[in-house]
N, C-alpha and C positions, 0 to 999 in steps of 0.2 A: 076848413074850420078846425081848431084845435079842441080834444077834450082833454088836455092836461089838466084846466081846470075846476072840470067839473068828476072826473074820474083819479083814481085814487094809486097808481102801480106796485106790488108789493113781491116780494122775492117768497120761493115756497120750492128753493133748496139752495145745496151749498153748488159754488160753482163746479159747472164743465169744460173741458174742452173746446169744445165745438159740441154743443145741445143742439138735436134735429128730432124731427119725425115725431113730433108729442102727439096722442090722441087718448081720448076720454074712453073706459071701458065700461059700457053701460050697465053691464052686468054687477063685475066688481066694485063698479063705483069709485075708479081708481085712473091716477093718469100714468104712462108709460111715456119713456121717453130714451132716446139712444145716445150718447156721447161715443161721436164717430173716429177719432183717432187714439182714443183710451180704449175703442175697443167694446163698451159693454153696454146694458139696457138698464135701465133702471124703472123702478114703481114707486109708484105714494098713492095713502089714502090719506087725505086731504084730513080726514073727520079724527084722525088717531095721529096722524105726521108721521108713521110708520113707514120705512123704505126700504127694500131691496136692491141688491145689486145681481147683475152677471156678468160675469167678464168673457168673452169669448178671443179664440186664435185670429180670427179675423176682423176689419171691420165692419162695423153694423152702421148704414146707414137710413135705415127703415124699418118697420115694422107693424103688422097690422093683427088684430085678431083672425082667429079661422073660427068658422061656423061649428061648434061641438065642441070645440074648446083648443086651446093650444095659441101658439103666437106662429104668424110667418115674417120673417126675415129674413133682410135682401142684405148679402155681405157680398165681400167684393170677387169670393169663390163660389158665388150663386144662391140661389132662395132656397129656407132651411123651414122645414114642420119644426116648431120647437116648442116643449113640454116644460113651462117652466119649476113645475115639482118634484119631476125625477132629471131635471138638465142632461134631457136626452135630444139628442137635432137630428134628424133625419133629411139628409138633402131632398129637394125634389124637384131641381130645375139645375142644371148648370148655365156658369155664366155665356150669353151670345156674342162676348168679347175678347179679347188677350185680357186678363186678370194684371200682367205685366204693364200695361198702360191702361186698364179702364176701371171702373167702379161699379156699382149702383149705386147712385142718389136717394133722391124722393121718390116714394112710392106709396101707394091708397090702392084702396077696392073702389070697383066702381059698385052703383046700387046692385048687380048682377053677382058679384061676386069674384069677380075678374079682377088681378091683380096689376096693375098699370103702375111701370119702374120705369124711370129716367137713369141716365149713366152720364158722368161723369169722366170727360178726359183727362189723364193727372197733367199732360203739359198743356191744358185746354184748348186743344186741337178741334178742330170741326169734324171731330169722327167721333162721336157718342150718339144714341138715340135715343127713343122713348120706345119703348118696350110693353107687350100686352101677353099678361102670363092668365092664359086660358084650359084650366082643369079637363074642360070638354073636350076640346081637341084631341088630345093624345099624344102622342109625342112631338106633335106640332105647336105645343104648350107654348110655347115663345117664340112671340112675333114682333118682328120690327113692323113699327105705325109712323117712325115721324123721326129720320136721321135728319143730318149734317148739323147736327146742335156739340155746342161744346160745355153747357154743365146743364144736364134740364132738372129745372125744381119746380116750384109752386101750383102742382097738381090738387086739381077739384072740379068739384061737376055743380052745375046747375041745380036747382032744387027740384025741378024734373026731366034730368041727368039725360037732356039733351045738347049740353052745351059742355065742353071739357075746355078746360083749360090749362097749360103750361107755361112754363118761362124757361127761354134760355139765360142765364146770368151775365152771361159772357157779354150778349149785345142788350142788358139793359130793356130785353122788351117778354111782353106779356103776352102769348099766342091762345089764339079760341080757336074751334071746332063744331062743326055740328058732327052729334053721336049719336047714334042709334043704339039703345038701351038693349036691345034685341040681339042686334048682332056683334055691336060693339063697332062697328064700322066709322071711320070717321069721313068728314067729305067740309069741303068751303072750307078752309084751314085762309085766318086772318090774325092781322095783328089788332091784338085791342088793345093794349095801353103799349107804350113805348116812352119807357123812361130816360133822361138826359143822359149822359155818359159823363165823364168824369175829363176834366180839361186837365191838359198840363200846368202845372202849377197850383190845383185849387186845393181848397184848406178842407181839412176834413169836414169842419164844419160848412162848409159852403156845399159841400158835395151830397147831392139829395139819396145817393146809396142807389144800387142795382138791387131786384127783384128776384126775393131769395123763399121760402117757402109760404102756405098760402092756406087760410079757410073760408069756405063758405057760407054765409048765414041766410036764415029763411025768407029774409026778402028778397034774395039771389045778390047781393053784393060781395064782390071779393077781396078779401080783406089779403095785403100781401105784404111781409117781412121786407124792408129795404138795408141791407146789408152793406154798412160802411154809412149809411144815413140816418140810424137813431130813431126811428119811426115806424109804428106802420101806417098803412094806406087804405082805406076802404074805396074800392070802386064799383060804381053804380053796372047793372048790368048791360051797360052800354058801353064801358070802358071810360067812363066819366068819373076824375076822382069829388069823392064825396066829402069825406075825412080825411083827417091828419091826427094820429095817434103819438106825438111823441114820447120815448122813451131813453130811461138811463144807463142804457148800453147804446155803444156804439154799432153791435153785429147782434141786432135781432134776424135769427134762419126762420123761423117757424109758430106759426098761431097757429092754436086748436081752440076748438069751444067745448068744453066741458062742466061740470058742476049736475045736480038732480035735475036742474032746470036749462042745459047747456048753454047757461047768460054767466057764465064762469070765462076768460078769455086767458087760455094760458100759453104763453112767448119765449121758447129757448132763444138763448143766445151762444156767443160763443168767444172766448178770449183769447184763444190758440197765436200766437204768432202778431195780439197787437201791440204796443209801443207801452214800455213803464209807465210815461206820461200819464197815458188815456185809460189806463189801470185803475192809476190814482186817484184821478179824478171819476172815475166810472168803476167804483170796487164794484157793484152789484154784474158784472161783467161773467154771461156765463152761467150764470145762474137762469132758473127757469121762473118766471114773470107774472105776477096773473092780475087781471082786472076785472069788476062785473060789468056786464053792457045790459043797454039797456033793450038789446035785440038778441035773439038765440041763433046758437047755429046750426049746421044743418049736424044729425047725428053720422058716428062714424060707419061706414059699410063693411061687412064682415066677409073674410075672403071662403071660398069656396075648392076646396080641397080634397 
């Protein structure tokens, strides 16, 4: 079912790069969001249109609040404390990778406060993982939960964060988990949605886009960015799609819910490296996106440091 026209999509900044990792800061009342090969993080408050920037030495491509205040961020030399008023970063994890070939991607808190990062291979090789950065531990802080993926993104949990889910981009499909909130343990690792791939020869427009970042709303449906196909997708907690969201970019990465009432739905995208054409006809390209729904979503979980 399409809500194009019954809902409204409107842009609420200028364009990025590649816009990833948007989440709602319930406190500030403010959205944050990362442009991952420019390097920096941005903020808006909605109510004033006021924005910041930071530009950092590395790439950012996540970012989540910490409990007492502060930002953590996953760059591609490891996850940083970062103080956005004195722009001071204190590492506290290095990366579990060669930095020469791998990344961080998408990364969230889980309700515990556990910080759960996907990596990214730059030649998209089946050697990246999914990652669980654990405060408690000790210097055992990073663990590998779930290798031979080659770019993992659309990270979220269940509304009673027994169910996690991931996507590899690479093969177009959409992985669950049962999670133990307690320990963080995962177990029954499945595929729940598994999107088409892309044939030789098909047109952009014919091409339904791979499964690129991803939020949860309080019915537990997962709403997931399709990347190169112009939409998002809501799917039922059964892995059944429900809706079809389209939109006027071609490379939506990332929904968050946010707004007083989290019925705010806001959608980077990204333009980096797409065609003049599809520019032209898709200027709002990059820009970060927002529509109200008629359903909230789950709020953001704050890491634990």
């Amino acid at each position: 079912m399409s809500l194009l026209s019954d809902l409204f999509v409107r842009p609420v900044s200028a364009p990025c790069q590649t816009g990833e990792s948007p989440f709602w800061h319930p406190v500030e009342q403010a959205l944050y969001w990362c442009d991952v090969p420019a390097r920096c993080l941005y903020r808006l408050e909605p109510t004033t249109g006021a924005v910041r920037r930071w530009d950092f030495e590395s790439e950012l491509s996540a970012c989540a609040p910490i409990l007492g205040g502060g930002l953590l961020l996953a760059m591609r030399d490891g996850l940083w404390r970062f103080d956005p008023d004195a722009f001071r970063l204190h590492r506290v994890a290095a990366p579990p990778y060669a930095p020469t070939e791998q990344r961080f991607n998408d990364g969230k808190c889980d309700p515990m406060g556990r910080f759960w990062v996907g990596a990214l291979h730059d030649a998209r090789e089946n050697k990246a993982a999914l990652y669980c950065f654990d405060r408690r531990r000790g210097r055992h802080a990073m663990t590998e939960r779930v290798g031979g993926m080659a770019n993992v993104n659309g990270l979220g949990w269940s509304p009673d964060a027994r169910t996690l889910y991931w996507a590899d981009t690479k093969v177009h499909t959409v992985f669950a988990a049962s999670h133990d909130p307690a320990s963080g343990e995962l177990s029954a690792r499945r595929v729940f949605h598994q999107f088409a791939g892309r044939v030789e020869g098909q047109s952009a427009e014919a091409y339904g886009g791979r499964p690129d970042g991803a939020a949860v709303d309080v019915e537990g449906c997962y709403w997931v960015a399709l990347y190169e196909g112009a939409r998002l997708v809501r799917l039922s907690p059964a892995g059944v799609v429900l809706q079809t969201l389209p939109l006027p970019v071609r490379c939506p990465t990332m929904p968050c819910f946010g707004g007083p009432d989290l019925k705010t739905l806001y959608i980077t995208s990204a333009r980096a490296h797409r065609p003049a054409a599809e520019l032209l006809d898709m200027p709002l390209s990059g820009c970060v996106l927002s529509v109200e729904m008629p359903v909230a979503g789950l709020p953001v979980n704050f890491a634990l440091i």
